[in-house]
C-alpha positions, 0 to 999 in steps of 0.5 A: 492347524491351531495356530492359537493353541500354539502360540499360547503353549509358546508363552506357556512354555516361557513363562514357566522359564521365567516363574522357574528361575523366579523360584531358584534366584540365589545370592549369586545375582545379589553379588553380581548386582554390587560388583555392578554397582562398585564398578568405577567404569562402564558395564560392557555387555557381550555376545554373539548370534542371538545372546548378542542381540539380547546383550545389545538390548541390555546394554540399551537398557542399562544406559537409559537408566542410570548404568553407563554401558555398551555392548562390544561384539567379539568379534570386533573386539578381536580385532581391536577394540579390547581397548574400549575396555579398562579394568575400571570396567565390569563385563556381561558375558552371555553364552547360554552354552557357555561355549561360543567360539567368539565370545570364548577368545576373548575371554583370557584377554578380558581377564588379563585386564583385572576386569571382573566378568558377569557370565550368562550361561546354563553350564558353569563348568564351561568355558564361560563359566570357568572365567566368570567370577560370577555365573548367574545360571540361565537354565530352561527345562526346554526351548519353546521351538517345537525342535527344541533347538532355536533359542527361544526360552532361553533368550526370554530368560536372558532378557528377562534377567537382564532387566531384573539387573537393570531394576535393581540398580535403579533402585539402588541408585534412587533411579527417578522419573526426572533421571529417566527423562533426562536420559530421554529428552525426546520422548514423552516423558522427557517433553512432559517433564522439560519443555516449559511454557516460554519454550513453546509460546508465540511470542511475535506478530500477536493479534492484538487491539486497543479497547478502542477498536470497533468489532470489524476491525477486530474481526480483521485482526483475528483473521490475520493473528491465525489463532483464532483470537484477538486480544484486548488491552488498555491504556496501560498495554495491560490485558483486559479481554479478548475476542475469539471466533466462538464469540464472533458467532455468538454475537451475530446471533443477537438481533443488535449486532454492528460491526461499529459496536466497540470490541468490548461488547462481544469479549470475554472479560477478564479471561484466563491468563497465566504469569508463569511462563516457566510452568511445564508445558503439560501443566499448561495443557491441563489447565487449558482442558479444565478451563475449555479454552484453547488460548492461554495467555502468557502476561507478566505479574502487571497483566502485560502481555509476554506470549500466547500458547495454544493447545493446537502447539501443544499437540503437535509438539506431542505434549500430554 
C-alpha cells in the first residue's frame, strides 16, 4: 500500500475544496462580516460532534485576535446556559448537515432572543439554514475519507472559513502585531514586544570593583558575581571598565603577568553599556550579538551602574 500517494490524494481532494469555494465566495460572507463587526456583544460560536470542535477552534481564534468570542455547546446550552447569550450577541451556528439534533434545539430559543445567527452548512433549505439570517455555504464535491462519509474536507472548508472571518475582521479592525501581543502576553511575540531591559536586569550583589584593585582580587570578585565578569569604576562610582573571564585568559598568555598588577591593566575600557533600561529586551539582545559581547551594562545617563543584563537571562526567558 502507497501510503504516500494516499496521503497526497488526501490534501488534493481538500485542497480542491478549498480552491473550489475560493472561486464561489459570494456577497453573502462580505454580510456576514459586517453583522460581525456591528455586533455590540460577543460572537458565540456553536456546534456539535466534529463542527464543535472546529467551532471551539474559531472562537479560540476570534479572541485572540480582536473579536471577543466563545464557544457554547448545545447541549449545555440546553441545560442553562442559553443565558451566556444576549441579543447584543451575534451567533455562529456549524452543522454541515444543517440538520444535528442538538444544535437544532436551540435554534428557536436563539431567535426568540433577537440575536442574529451566522449558519455553516451545505443545505440552506435545512434546518439551520431556515433559522439563519445569513448561511454562508460549506459545500464539498466529496470527503477526503476513502467511504466518502468521515468529515474531512468538509471540516477543513469550515476551518478554513473560519479563519478567512477571523482575517477580514482583523483588517477591518486595523488588527497590529502590538494588539496581538497583547492578547498573547506569554508567547514570543508578547516577550519580544513587552518585556523591557529593567524587567529582566540583575540589578543586586553586582560584581564590582574599584580601580584600584589588584588583578587577584578581581579575579576573586568574578568568581563570586557568576557572570563571568567584573566591573571597574572610578571615584565617582562611575563605569570605567570591566574584566571578563575572556580577559582573565588573554592576559595569562603575556610572559608580564602578575596577579599584583592593578585591574586596569587587563580590561577592556570603556566597554558597551546601555542607559535605557526601557529599550525592548529583544533589542538589547540584538545589540549584544552585533557587539559579541555577552554582558550588557545598564548605567544611568552619568555612567553610574543601574543593572546588568546578560545574553544567558535572555535566553532563558525565551527572547529573540
Amino acid at each position: 500500500m502507497n501510503y504516500k500517494e494516499i496521503a497526497q490524494e488526501t490534501l488534493n481532494i481538500e485542497a480542491s475544496a478549498l480552491l473550489e469555494a475560493s472561486k464561489n465566495m459570494n456577497d453573502v460572507f462580505a454580510h456576514a462580516v459586517d453583522l460581525i463587526l456591528s455586533c455590540k456583544g460577543k460572537l458565540i460560536v456553536t456546534g456539535v460532534g466534529k463542527s464543535g470542535l472546529i467551532g471551539a477552534k474559531m472562537a479560540a481564534t476570534f479572541a485572540s485576535t480582536g473579536t471577543p468570542s466563545f464557544f457554547l455547546h448545545p447541549t449545555e446550552a440546553l441545560h442553562g446556559d442559553l443565558g451566556m447569550i444576549s441579543k447584543e450577541d451575534a451567533v455562529i451556528a456549524i452543522s454541515y448537515s444543517g440538520e444535528s439534533e442538538e444544535l437544532s434545539s436551540i435554534l428557536p430559543h436563539i431567535k426568540r432572543f433577537g440575536t442574529p445567527i451566522i449558519g455553516m452548512t451545505r443545505d440552506t433549505s435545512s434546518t439551520l439554514g431556515r433559522f439563519s439570517d445569513l448561511v454562508i455555504e460549506v459545500v464539498v464535491a466529496k470527503e477526503a475519507c476513502p467511504l466518502d462519509i468521515a468529515p474531512t474536507s468538509s471540516t477543513t472548508l469550515t476551518l478554513a472559513l473560519g479563519d478567512a472571518l477571523a482575517v477580514c475582521l482583523m483588517r477591518a479592525k486595523n488588527f497590529k502585531k502590538s494588539d496581538f501581543a497583547s492578547f498573547h502576553p506569554g508567547g514570543a511575540l508578547g516577550k519580544k514586544l513587552f518585556v523591557k531591559v529593567s524587567n529582566l536586569m540583575k540589578t543586586e550583589n553586582l560584581p564590582i570593583v574599584s580601580k584600584e584593585t589588584k588583578i587577584k582580587d578581581a579575579i576573586i570578585k568574578i568568581s563570586e558575581g557568576r557572570l563571568g565578569t567584573v566591573l571597574v569604576t572610578d571615584e565617582q562610582n562611575k563605569l570605567i571598565a570591566l574584566v571578563s573571564d575572556g580577559d582573565i585568559r588573554r592576559a595569562l598568555l603575556r610572559d608580564n603577568f602578575s596577579l599584583e598588577a592593578n585591574v586596569l591593566e587587563y580590561a577592556t575600557l570603556s566597554p558597551m553599556t546601555c542607559d535605557d533600561e526601557n529599550m525592548l529586551a529583544s533589542e538589547a539582545l540584538v545589540l549584544i550579538e552585533e557587539k559579541k559581547i555577552q554582558l550588557l551594562v545598564i548605567t544611568d545617563k552619568n555612567k553610574k551602574i543601574k543593572g546588568v543584563l546578560h545574553i544567558h537571562t535572555l535566553i532563558e526567558k525565551g527572547i529573540s
